[in-house]
BAGU-657747 format. One record per atom (N, C-alpha, C, O): residue in three letters; atom name; x, y, z. Coordinates in Angstrom, 2 decimals, m for minus. Layout:
BEGIN
(keba "Ala" "CA" (X Y Z))
...
***
This chain:
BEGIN
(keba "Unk" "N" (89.01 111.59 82.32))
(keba "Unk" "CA" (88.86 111.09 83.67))
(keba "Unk" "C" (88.32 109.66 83.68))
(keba "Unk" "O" (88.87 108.93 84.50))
(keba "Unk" "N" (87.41 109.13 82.96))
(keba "Unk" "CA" (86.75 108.44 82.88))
(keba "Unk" "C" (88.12 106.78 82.55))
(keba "Unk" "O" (88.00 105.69 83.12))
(keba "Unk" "N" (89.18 107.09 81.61))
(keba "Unk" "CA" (90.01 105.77 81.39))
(keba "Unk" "C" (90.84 106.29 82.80))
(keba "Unk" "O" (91.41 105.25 83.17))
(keba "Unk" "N" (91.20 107.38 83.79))
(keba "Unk" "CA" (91.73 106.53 84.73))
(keba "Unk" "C" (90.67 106.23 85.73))
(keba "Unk" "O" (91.14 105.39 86.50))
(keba "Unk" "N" (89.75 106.46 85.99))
(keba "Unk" "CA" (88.77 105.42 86.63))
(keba "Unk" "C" (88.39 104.20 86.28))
(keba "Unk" "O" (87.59 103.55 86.95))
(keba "Unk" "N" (88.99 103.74 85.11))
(keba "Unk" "CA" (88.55 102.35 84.60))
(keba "Unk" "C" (89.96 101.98 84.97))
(keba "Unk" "O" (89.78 101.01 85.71))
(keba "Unk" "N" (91.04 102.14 84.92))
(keba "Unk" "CA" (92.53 101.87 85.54))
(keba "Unk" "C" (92.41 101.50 86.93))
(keba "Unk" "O" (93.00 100.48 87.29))
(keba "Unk" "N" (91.75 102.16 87.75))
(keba "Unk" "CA" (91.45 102.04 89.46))
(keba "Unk" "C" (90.58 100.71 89.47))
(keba "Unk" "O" (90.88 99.77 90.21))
(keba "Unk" "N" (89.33 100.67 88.50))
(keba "Unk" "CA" (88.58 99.38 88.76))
(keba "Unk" "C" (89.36 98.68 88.11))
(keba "Unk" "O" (89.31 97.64 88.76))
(keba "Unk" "N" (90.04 98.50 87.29))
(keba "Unk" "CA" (90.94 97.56 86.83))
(keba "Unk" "C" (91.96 96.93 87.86))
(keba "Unk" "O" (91.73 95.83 88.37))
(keba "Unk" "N" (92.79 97.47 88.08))
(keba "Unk" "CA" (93.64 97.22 88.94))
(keba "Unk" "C" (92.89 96.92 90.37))
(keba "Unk" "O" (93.11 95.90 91.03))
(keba "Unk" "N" (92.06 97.86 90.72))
(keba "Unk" "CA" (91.42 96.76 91.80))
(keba "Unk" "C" (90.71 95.29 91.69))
(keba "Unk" "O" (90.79 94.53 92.65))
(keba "Unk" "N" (90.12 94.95 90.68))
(keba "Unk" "CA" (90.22 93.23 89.71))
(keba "Unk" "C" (90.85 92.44 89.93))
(keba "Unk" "O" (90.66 91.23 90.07))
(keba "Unk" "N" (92.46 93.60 90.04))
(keba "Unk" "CA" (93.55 92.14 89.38))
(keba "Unk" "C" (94.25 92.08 90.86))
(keba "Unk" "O" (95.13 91.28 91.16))
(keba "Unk" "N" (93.62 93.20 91.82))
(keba "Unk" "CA" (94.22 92.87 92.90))
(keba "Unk" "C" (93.56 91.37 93.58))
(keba "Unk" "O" (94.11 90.31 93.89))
(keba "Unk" "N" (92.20 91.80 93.64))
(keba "Unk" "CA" (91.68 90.50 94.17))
(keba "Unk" "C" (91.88 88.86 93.24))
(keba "Unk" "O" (91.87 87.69 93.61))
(keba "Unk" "N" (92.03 89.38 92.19))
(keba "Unk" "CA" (92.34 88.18 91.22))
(keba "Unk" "C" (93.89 87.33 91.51))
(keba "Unk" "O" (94.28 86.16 91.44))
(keba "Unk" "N" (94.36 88.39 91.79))
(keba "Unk" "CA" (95.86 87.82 91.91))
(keba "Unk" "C" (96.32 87.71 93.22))
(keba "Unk" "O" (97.48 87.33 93.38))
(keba "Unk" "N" (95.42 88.04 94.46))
(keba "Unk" "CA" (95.72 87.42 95.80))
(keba "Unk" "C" (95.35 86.28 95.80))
(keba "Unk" "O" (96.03 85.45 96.41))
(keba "Unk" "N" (94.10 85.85 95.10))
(keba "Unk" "CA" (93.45 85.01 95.23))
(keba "Unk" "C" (94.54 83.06 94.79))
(keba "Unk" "O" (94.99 82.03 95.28))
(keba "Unk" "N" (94.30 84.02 93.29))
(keba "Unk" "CA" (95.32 83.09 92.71))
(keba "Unk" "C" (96.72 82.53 93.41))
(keba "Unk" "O" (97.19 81.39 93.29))
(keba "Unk" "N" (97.18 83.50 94.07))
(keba "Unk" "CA" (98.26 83.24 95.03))
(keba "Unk" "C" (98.18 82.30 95.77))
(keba "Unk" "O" (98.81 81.25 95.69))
(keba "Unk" "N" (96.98 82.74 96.93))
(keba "Unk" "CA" (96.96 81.78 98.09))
(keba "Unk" "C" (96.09 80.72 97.74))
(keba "Unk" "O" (95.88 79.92 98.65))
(keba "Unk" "N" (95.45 80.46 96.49))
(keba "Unk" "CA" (95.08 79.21 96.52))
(keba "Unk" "C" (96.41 78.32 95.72))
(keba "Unk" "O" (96.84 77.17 95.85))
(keba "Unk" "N" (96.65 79.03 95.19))
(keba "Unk" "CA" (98.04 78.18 94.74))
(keba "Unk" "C" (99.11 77.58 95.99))
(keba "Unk" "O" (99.65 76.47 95.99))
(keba "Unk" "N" (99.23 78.67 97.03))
(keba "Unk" "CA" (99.90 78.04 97.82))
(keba "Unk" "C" (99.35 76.93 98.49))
(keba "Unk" "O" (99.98 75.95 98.89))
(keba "Unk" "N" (98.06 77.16 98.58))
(keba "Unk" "CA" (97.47 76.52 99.14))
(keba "Unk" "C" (97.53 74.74 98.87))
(keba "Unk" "O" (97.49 73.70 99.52))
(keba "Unk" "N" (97.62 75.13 97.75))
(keba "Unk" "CA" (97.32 73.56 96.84))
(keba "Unk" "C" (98.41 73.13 96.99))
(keba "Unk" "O" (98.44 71.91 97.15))
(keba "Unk" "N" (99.78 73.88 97.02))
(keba "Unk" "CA" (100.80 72.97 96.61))
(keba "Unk" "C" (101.58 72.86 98.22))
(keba "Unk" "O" (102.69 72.42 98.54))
(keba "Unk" "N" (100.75 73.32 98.83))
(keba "Unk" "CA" (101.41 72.82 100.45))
(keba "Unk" "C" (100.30 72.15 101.31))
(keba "Unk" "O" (100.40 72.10 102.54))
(keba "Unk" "N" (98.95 71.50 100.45))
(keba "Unk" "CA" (98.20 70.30 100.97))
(keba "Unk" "C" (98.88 69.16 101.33))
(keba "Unk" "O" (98.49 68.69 102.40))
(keba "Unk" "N" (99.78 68.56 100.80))
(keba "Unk" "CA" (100.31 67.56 101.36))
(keba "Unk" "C" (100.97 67.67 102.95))
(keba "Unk" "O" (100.89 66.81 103.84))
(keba "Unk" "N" (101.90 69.46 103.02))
(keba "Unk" "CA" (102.23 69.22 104.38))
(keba "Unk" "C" (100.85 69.34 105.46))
(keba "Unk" "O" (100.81 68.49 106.34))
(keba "Unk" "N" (99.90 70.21 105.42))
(keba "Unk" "CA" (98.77 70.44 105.27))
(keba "Unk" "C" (98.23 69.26 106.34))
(keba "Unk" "O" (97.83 69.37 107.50))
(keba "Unk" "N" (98.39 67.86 105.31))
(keba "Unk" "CA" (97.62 66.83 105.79))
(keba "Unk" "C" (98.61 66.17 106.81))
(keba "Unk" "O" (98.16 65.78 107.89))
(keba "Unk" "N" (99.77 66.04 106.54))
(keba "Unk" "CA" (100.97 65.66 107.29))
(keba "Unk" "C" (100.89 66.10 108.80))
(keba "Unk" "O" (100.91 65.29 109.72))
(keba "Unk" "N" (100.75 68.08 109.04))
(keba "Unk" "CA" (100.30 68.46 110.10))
(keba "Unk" "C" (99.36 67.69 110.54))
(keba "Unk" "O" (99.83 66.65 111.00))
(keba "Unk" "N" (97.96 67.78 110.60))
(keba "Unk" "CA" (97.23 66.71 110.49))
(keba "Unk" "C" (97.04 65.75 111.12))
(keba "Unk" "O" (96.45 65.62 112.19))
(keba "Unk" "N" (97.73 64.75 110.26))
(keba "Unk" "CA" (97.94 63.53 111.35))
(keba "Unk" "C" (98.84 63.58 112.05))
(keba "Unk" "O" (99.16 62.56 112.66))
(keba "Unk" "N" (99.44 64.57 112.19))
(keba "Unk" "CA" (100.54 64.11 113.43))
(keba "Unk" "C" (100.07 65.20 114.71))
(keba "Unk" "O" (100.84 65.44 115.64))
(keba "Unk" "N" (98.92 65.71 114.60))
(keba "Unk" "CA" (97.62 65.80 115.87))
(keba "Unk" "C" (98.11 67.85 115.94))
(keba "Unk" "O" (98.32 68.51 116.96))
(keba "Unk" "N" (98.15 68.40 114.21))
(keba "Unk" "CA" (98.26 69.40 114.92))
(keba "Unk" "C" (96.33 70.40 114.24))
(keba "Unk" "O" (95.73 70.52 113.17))
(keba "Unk" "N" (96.19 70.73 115.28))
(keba "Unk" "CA" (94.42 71.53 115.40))
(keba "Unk" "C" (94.58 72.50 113.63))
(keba "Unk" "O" (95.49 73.12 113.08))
(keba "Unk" "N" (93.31 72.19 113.32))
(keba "Unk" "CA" (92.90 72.81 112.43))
(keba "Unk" "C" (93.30 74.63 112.32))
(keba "Unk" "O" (93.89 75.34 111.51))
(keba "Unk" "N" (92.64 74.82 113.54))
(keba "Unk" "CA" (93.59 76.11 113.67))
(keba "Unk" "C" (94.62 77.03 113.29))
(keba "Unk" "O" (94.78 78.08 112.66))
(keba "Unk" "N" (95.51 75.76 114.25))
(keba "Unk" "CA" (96.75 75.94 114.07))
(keba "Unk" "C" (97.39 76.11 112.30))
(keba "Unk" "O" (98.31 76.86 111.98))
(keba "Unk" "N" (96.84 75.48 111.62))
(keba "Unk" "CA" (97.33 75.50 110.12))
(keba "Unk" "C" (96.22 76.70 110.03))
(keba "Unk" "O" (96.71 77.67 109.46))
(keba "Unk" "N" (95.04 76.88 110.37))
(keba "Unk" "CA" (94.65 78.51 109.70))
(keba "Unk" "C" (95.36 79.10 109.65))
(keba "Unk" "O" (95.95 79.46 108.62))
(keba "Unk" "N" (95.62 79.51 111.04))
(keba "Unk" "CA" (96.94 80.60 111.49))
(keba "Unk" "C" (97.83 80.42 110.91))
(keba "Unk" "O" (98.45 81.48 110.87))
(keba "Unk" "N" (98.48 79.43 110.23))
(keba "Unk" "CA" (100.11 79.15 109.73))
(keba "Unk" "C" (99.68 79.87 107.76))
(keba "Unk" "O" (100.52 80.42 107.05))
(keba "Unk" "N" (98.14 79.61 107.33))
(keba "Unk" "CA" (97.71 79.79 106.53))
(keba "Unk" "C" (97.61 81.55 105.85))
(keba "Unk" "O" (97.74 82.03 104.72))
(keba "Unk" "N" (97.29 82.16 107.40))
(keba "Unk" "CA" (97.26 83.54 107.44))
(keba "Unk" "C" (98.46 84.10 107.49))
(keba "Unk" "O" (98.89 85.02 106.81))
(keba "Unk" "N" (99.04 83.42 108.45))
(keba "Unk" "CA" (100.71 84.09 108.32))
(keba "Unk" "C" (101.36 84.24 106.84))
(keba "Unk" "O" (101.82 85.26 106.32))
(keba "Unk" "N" (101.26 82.79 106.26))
(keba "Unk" "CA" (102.53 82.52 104.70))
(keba "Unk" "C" (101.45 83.79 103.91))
(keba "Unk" "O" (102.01 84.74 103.38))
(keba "Unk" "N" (100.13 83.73 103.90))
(keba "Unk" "CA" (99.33 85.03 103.37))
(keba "Unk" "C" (99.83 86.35 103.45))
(keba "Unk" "O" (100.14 86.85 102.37))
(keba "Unk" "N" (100.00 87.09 104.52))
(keba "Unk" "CA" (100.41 88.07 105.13))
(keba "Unk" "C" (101.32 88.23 104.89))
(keba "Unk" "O" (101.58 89.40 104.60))
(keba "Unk" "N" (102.39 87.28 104.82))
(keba "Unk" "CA" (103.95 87.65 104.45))
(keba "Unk" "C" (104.25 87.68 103.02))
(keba "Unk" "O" (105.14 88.41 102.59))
(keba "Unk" "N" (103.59 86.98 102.31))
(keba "Unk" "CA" (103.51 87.49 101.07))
(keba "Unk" "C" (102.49 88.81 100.65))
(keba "Unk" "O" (102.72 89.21 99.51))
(keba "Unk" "N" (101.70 89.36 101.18))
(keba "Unk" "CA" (101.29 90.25 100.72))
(keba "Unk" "C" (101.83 91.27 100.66))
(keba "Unk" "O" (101.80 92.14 99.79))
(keba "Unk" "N" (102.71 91.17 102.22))
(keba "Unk" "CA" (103.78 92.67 102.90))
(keba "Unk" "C" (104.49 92.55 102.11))
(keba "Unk" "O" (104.62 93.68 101.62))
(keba "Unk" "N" (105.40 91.55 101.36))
(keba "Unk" "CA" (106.41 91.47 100.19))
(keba "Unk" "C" (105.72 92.24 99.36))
(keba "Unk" "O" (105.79 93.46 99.48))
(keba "Unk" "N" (105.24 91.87 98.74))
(keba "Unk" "CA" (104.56 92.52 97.22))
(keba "Unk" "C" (103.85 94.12 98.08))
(keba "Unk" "O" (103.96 95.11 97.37))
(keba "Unk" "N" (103.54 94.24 98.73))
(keba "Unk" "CA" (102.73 95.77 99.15))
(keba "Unk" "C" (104.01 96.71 99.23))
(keba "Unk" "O" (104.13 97.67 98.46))
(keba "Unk" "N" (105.35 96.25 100.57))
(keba "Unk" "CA" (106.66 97.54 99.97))
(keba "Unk" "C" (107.27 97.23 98.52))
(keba "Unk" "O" (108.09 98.11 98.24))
(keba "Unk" "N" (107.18 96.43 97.70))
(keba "Unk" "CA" (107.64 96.28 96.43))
(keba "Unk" "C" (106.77 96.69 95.47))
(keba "Unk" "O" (107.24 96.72 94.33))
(keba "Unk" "N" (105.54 97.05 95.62))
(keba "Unk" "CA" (104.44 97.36 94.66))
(keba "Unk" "C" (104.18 98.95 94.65))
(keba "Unk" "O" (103.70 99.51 93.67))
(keba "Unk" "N" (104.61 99.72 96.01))
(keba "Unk" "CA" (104.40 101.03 96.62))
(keba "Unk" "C" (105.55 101.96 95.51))
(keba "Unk" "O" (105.34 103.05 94.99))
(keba "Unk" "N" (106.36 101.37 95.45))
(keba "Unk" "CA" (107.63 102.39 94.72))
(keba "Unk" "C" (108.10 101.87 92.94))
(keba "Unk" "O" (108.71 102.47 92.05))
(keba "Unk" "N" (107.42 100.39 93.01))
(keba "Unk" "CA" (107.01 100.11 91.55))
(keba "Unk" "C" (105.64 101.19 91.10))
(keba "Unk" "O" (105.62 101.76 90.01))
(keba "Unk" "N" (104.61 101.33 92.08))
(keba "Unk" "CA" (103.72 102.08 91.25))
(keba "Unk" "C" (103.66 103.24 91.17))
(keba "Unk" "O" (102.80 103.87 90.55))
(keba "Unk" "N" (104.54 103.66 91.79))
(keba "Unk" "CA" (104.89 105.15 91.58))
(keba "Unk" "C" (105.92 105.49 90.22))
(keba "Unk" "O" (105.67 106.25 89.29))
(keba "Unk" "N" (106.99 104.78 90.41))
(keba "Unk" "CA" (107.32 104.97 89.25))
(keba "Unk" "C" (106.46 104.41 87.93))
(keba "Unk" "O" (106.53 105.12 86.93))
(keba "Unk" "N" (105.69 103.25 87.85))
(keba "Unk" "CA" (104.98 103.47 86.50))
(keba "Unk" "C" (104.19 104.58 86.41))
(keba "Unk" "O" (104.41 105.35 85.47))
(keba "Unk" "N" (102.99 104.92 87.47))
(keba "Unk" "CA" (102.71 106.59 87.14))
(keba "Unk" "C" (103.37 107.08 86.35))
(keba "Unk" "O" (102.83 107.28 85.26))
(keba "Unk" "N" (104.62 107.44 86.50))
(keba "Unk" "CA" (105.61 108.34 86.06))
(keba "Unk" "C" (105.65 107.69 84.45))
(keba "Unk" "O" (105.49 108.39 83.45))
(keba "Unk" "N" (105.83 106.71 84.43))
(keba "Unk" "CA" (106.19 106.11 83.02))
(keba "Unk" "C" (104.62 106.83 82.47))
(keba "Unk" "O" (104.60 107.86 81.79))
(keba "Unk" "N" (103.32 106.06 82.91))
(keba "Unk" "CA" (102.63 106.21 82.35))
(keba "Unk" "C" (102.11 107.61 81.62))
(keba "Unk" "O" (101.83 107.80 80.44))
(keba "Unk" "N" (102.07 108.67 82.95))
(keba "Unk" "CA" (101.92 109.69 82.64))
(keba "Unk" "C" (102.93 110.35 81.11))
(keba "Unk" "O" (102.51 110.85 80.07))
(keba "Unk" "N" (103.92 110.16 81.43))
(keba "Unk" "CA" (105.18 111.00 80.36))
(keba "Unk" "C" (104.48 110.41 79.03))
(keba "Unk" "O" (104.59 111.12 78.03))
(keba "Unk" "N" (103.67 109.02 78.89))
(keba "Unk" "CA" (103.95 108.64 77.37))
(keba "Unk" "C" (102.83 109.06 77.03))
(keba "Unk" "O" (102.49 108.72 75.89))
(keba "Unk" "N" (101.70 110.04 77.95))
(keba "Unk" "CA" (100.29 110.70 77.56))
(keba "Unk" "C" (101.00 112.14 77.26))
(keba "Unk" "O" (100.52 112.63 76.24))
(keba "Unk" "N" (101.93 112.89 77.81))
(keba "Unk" "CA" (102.64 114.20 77.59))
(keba "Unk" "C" (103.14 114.13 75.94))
(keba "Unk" "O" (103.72 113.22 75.35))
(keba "Unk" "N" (102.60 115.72 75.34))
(keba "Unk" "CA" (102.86 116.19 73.93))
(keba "Unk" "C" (103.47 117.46 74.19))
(keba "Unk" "O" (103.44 118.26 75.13))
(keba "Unk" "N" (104.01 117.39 73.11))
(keba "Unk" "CA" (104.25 119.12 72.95))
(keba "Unk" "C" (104.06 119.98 73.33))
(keba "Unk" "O" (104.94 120.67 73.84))
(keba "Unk" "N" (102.84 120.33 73.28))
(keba "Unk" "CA" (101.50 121.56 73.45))
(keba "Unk" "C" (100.93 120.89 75.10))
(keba "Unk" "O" (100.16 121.62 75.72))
(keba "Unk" "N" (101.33 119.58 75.72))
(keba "Unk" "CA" (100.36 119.57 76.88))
(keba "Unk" "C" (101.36 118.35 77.78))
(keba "Unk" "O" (101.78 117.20 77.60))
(keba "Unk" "N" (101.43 119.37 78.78))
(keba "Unk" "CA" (102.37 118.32 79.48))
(keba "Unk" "C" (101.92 117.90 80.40))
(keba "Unk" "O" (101.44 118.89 80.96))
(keba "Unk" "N" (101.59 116.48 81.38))
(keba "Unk" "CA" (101.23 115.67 82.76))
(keba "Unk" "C" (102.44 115.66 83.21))
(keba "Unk" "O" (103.50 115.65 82.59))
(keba "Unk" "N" (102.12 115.67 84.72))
(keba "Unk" "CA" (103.49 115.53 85.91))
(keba "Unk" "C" (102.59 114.52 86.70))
(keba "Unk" "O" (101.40 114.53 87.01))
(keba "Unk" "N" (103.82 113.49 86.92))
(keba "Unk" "CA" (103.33 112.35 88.24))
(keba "Unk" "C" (102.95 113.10 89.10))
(keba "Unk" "O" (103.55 114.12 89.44))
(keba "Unk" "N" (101.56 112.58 89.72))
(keba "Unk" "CA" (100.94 113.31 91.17))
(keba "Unk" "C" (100.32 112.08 91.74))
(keba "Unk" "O" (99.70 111.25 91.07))
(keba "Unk" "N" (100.56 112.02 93.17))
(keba "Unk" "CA" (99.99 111.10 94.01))
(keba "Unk" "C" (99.98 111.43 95.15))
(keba "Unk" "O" (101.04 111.57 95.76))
(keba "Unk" "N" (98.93 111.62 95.66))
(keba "Unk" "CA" (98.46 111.88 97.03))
(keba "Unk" "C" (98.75 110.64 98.33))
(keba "Unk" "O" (98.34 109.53 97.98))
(keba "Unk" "N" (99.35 110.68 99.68))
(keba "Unk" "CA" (99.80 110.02 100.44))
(keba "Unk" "C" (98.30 109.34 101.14))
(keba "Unk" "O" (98.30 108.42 101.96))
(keba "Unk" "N" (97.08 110.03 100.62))
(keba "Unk" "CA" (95.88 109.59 101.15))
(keba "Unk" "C" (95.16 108.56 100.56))
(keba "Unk" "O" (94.36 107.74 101.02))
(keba "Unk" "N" (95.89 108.88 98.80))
(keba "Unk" "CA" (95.73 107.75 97.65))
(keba "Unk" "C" (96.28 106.25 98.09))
(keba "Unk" "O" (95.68 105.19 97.93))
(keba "Unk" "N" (97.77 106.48 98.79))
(keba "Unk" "CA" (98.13 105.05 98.76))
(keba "Unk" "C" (97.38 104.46 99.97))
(keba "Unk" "O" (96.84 103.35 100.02))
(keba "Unk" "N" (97.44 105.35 100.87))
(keba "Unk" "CA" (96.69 104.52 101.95))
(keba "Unk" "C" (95.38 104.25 101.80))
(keba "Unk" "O" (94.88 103.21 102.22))
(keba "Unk" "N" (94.94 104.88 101.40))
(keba "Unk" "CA" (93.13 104.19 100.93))
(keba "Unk" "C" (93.68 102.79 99.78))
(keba "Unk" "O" (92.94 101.81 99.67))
(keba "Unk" "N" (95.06 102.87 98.98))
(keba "Unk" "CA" (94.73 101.52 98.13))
(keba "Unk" "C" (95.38 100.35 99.28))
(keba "Unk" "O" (95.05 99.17 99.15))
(keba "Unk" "N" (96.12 100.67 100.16))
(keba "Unk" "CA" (96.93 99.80 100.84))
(keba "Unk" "C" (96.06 99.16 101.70))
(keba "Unk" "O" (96.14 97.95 101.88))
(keba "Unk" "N" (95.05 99.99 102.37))
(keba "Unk" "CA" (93.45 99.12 103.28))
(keba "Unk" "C" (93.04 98.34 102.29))
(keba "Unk" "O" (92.89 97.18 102.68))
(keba "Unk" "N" (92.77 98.50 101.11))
(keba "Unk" "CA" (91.92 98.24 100.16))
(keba "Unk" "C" (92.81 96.38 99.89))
(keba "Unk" "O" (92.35 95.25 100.06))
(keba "Unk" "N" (93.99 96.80 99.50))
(keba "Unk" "CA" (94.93 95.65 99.02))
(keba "Unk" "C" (94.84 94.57 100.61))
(keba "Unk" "O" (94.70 93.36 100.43))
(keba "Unk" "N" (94.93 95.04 101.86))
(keba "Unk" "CA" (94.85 94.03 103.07))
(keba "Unk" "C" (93.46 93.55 103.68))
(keba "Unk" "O" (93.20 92.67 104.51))
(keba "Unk" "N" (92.67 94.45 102.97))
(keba "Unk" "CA" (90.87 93.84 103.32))
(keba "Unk" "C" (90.74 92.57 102.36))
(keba "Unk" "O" (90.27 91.48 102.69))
(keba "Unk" "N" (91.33 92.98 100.87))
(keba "Unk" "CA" (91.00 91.71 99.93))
(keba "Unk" "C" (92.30 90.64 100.33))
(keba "Unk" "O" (91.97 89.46 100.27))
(keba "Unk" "N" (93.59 90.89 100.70))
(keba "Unk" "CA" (94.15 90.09 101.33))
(keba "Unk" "C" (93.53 89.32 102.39))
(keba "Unk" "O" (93.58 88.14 102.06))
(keba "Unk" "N" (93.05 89.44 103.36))
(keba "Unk" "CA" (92.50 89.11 104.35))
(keba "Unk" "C" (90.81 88.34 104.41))
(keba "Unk" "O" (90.37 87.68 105.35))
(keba "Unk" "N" (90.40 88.53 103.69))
(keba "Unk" "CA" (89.48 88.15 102.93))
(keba "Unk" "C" (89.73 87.05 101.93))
(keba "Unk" "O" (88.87 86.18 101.84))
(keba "Unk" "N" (90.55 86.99 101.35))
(keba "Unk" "CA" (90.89 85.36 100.45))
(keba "Unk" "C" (91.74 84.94 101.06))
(keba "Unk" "O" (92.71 84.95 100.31))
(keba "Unk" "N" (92.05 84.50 102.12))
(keba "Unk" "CA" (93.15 84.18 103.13))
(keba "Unk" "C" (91.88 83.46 103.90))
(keba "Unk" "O" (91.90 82.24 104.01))
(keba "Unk" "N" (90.64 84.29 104.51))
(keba "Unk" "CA" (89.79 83.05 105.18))
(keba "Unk" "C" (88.89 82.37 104.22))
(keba "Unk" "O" (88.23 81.37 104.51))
(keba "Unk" "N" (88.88 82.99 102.98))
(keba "Unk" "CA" (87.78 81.71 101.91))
(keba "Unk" "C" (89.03 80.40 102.06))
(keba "Unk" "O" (88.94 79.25 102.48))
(keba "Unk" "N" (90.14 81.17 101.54))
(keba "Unk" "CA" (91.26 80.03 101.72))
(keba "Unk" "C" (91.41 79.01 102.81))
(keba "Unk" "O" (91.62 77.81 102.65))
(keba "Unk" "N" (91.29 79.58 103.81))
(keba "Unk" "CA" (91.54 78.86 104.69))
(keba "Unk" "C" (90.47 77.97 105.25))
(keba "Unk" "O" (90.68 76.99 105.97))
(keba "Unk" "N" (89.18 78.48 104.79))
(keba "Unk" "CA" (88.54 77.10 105.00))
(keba "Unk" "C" (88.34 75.98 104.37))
(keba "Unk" "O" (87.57 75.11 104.77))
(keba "Unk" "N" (89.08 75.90 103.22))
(keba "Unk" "CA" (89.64 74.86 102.64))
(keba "Unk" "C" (89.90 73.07 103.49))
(keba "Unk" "O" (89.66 71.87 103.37))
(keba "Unk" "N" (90.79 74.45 104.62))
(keba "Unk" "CA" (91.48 73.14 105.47))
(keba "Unk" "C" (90.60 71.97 106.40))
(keba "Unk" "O" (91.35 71.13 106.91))
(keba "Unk" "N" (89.40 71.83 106.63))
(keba "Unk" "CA" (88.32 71.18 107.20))
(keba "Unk" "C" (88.30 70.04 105.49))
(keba "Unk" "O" (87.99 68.88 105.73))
(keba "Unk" "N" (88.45 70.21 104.67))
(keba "Unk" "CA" (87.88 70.03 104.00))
(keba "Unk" "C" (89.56 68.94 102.99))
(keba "Unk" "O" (89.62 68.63 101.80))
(keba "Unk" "N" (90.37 68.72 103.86))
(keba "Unk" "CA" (91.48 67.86 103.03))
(keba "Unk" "C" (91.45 66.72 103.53))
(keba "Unk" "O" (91.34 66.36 104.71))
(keba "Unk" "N" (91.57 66.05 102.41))
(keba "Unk" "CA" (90.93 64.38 102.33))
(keba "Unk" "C" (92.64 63.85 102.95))
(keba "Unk" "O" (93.67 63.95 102.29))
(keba "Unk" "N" (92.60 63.59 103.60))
(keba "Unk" "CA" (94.33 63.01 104.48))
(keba "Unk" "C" (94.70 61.72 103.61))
(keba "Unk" "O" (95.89 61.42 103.55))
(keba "Unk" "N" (94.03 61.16 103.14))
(keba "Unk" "CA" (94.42 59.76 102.23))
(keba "Unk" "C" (94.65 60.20 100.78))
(keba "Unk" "O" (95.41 59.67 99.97))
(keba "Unk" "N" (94.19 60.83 100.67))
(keba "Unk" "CA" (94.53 61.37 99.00))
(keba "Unk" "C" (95.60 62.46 99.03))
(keba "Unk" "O" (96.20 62.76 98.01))
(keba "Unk" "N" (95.84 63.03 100.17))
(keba "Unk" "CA" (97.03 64.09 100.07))
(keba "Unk" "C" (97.86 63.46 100.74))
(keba "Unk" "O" (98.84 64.14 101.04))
(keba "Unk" "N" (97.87 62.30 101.14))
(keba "Unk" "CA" (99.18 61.12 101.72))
(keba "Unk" "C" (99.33 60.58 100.97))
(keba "Unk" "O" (100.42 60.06 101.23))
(keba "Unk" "N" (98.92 60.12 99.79))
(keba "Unk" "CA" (99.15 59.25 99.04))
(keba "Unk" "C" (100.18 59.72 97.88))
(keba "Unk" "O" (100.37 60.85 97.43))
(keba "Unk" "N" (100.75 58.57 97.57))
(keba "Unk" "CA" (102.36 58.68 96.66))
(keba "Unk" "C" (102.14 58.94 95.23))
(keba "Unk" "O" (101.34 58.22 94.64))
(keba "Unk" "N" (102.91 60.10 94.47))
(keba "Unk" "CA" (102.45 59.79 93.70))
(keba "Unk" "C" (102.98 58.76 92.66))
(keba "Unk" "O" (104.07 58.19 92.59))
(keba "Unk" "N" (101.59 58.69 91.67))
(keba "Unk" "CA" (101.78 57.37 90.91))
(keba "Unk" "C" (102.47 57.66 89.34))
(keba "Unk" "O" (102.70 56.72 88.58))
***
């Protein structure tokens, strides 16, 4: 019991690790439009919100693509612990995914506003500027 409870804190790790990584990546590499909005007089806000949205829509991507990928690795995983003498069957409870699916849109939602307060904070001359 104990290595798949270290699998659950694991994977909950790499969830927050890898939203994170996401939206600051997007983040970074769409500062320039970012600052562009910006000066052309649109509210800080307004790019939160545009910030939360491109967030959200990538998470819903990866959350129905991650739901029926992780079911079938279960399945992988389980079969390559099955011997001879002792066999595992994929089991997953519908209460399981939804407790990980809150879990996956709280830490979504949550590095989406560390992220987003970023945006107070972009220097408009250095993210206008050409590069050299």
């Amino acid at each position: 019991m104990s290595i798949f409870i270290l699998i659950i804190v694991l994977g909950g790790g790499l969830i927050v690790i890898v939203l994170y990584n996401l939206g600051s990546l997007s983040f970074v590499e769409r500062t320039r439009d970012y600052a562009t909005l910006r000066v052309l007089g649109t509210h800080r806000n307004e790019i939160r919100n545009l910030t939360l949205i491109e967030n959200l829509m990538t998470t819903f991507v990866g959350w129905i693509i991650g739901i029926p990928a992780g079911i079938w690795f279960l399945g992988q995983y389980v079969s390559i612990f099955s011997t001879i003498n002792l066999e595992y069957t994929r089991y997953f409870d519908w209460k399981t995914i939804v407790i990980s699916s809150v879990f996956v849109w709280i830490c979504s939602l949550s590095t989406t506003l560390f992220i987003s307060r970023r945006v107070k904070r972009i220097d408009m001359v250095q993210a206008l500027k050409g590069v050299e």
